[in-house]
Residue, then its C-alpha position, 0 to 999 in steps of 0.5 A: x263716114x266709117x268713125x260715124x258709124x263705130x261710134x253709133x254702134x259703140x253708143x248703141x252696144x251701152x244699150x245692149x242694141x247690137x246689129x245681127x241680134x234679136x234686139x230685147x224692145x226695153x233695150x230700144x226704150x232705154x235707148x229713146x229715153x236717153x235721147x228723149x232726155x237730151x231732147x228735154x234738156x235742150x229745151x229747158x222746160x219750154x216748150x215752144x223749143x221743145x216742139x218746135x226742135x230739130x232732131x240735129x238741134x240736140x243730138x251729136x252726129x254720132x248719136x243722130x246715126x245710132x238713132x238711124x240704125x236704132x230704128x232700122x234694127x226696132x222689131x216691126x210694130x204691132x200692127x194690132x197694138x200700136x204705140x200712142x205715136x202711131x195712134x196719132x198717125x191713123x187718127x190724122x190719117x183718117x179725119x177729114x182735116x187730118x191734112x190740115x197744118x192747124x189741126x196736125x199741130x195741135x194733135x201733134x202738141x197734145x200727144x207729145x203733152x200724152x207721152x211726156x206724161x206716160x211714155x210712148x205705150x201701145x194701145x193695149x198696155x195703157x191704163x185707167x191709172x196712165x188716163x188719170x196721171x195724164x189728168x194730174x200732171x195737166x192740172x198739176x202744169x196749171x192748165x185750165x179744166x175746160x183746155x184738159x178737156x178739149x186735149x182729152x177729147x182729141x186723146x179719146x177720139x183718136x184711140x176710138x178711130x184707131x180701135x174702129x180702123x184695125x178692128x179692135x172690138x173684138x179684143x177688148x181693147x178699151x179706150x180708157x180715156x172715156x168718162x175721164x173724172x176731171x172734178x167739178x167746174x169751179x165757180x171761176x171757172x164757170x164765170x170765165x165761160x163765153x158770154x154775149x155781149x151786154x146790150x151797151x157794151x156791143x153798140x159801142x164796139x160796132x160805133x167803133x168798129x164802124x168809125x176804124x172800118x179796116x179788115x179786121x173790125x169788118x170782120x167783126x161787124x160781119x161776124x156780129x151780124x151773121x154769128x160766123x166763126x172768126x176763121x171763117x169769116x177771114x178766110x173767106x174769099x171773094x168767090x165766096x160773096x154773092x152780092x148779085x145774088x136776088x138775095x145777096x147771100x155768103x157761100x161759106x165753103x172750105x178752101x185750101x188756105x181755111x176749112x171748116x170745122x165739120x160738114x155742117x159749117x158749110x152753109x148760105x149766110x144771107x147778107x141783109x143790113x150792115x152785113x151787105x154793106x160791109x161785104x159791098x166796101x170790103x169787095x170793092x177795096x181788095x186786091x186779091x182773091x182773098x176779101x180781108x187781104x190783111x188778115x188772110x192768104x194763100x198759105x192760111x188765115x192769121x187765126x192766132x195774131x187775128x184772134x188774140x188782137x181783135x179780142x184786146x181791141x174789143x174788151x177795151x173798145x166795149x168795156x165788156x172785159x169778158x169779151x171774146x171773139x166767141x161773144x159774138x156768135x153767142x150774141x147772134x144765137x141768142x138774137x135768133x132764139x129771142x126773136x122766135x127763129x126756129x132751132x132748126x133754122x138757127x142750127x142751119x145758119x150757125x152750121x152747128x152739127x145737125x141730127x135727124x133727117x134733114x141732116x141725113x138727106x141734106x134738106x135745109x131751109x131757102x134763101x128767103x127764110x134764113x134771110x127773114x131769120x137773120x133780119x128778126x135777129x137784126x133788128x135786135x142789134x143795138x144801133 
């Protein structure tokens, strides 16, 4: 409508943006901050609203059609200095899971934590000072050393991907969010790492998750005998289950509904012991394509309720109160080492990334001897 449009360019002319000008770019900005502060205003500090919010959640008509005209009047971007905003954007572009809701939502969150920190700055125009005020005020918010460097680590690679994909060597362009100071580990912090399962505390787990022997403690006998990740092993689907196989084996794959966190976690898992007879029952009760129907479908495994409710259940089932879904993959590492597997093999059926030749040209170890690996490490699993 005509009013509309008037009280757009009326909001917009306060900001000394007018149509059929050279419009100055820190006019645009004072402009976005304006709406970047009603945006902070209707969350009130949560940030679940905060990301989770609709442009028409917090902006009046005629302010959401001055941010349309706003944009349609902003001088063309920097096709070689782009803002964090379109770092975001390349990077995702070009990752192999860039598609993928988990990791576009979570790029997603830790560059929208970035640029409440420092503004939406081009690439060229960021500092060491803006990498260690970022640092500060994660800290400051009471986020945990080992999460800020998990955040920087996505900050890091995306700027890195962008300077590859536009060419920006050449200009000096640094990434000055490597080599980030975060201070050292703190002797809490350290002790919060994940750890393997005590001896006792995981006998009583599998009793228990033996006795239950629903989707979920399926999932976790089957992660505790072939050390898989928790997403993995829910999202696997029954075409994924070799039972007839001379050695039953797992084709651990990406699907639509779950990737893999890189190349090398697609792998053979051979199933030997409980780990066959787990997948057998769980084959032979599901309904779906999908072998854990409960906890997995064609939109997505139910990683975060999963994650958070089979931890609960199993540091109150094994005592161990530093369990976590992570303690299993490590207690399975440490049974290979200590029944003298080779690193090569354990790498192999961890799919933990792989350097050197056999990683370069796809050669890797048979059936037979990852099957006699896993049936060493077996041996060890408490009864």
């Amino acid at each position: 409508p005509r009013f509309l449009d008037d009280g757009a360019k009326s909001l917009l002319k306060k900001f000394r943006i007018v149509e059929g000008r050279l419009n100055d770019e820190s006019a645009f900005e004072a402009f976005f901050d304006h709406l970047e502060g009603l945006h902070l205003k209707y969350a009130q500090g949560d940030e679940r609203v905060y990301h989770e919010a609709d442009l028409e959640d917090f902006l009046k008509p005629t302010e959401y059609r001055a941010l349309e005209i706003a944009r349609e009047l902003a001088a063309p971007a920097d096709e070689t200095n782009p803002r964090l905003k379109e770092v975001m954007q390349i990077y995702l572009k070009h990752h192999p899971r860039g598609q993928q809701k988990k990791l576009s939502d979570y790029t997603g969150k830790v560059f929208g934590w970035l640029i409440d920190s420092i503004g939406d700055k081009r690439i060229k125009d960021i500092t060491r000072a803006d990498a260690n005020l970022y640092v500060a005020k994660e800290f400051g918010k009471g986020v945990k050393r080992a999460t800020v460097k998990g955040r920087i680590n996505v900050v890091r690679a995306a700027i890195n991907r962008v300077i590859l994909e536009l060419e920006l060597r050449g200009d000096n362009v640094a990434n000055q969010f490597e080599s980030l100071s975060l201070g050292a580990e703190t002797p809490e912090a350290a002790s919060e790492k994940r750890l393997p399962y005590p001896q006792e505390a995981l006998r009583l787990a599998l009793e228990k998750a033996r006795a239950l022997d629903d989707d979920k403690r399926r999932i976790f006998l089957l992660m505790a005998h072939t050390g898989m990740r928790l997403s993995e092993c829910a999202g696997l689907l029954v075409t994924d289950i070799h039972i007839e196989a001379p050695i039953p084996y797992i084709n651990l794959v990406p699907h639509e509904h779950r990737g893999l966190k890189t190349s090398s976690s697609a792998r053979y898992i051979p199933l030997v012991g409980e780990s066959l007879g787990v997948a057998n029952r769980a084959l032979a009760d599901t309904t779906t394509e999908h072998l854990f129907p409960s906890c997995s479908s064609d939109t997505g495994v139910k990683s975060n309720s999963l994650s958070q409710g089979l931890c609960k259940w199993a540091k109150k089932a094994s005592g161990f109160a530093k369990a976590s879904n992570h303690s299993l993959r490590h207690t399975v590492e440490d049974n290979l080492r200590n029944a003298g597997v080779d690193k090569e093999i354990r790498e192999q059926l961890l799919g933990h990334a792989r350097q050197g030749m056999e990683a370069r040209y796809g050669l890797g170890h048979s059936l037979e001897i990852k099957r006699d690996a896993l049936l060493k490490a077996d041996a060890l699993v408490p009864q």
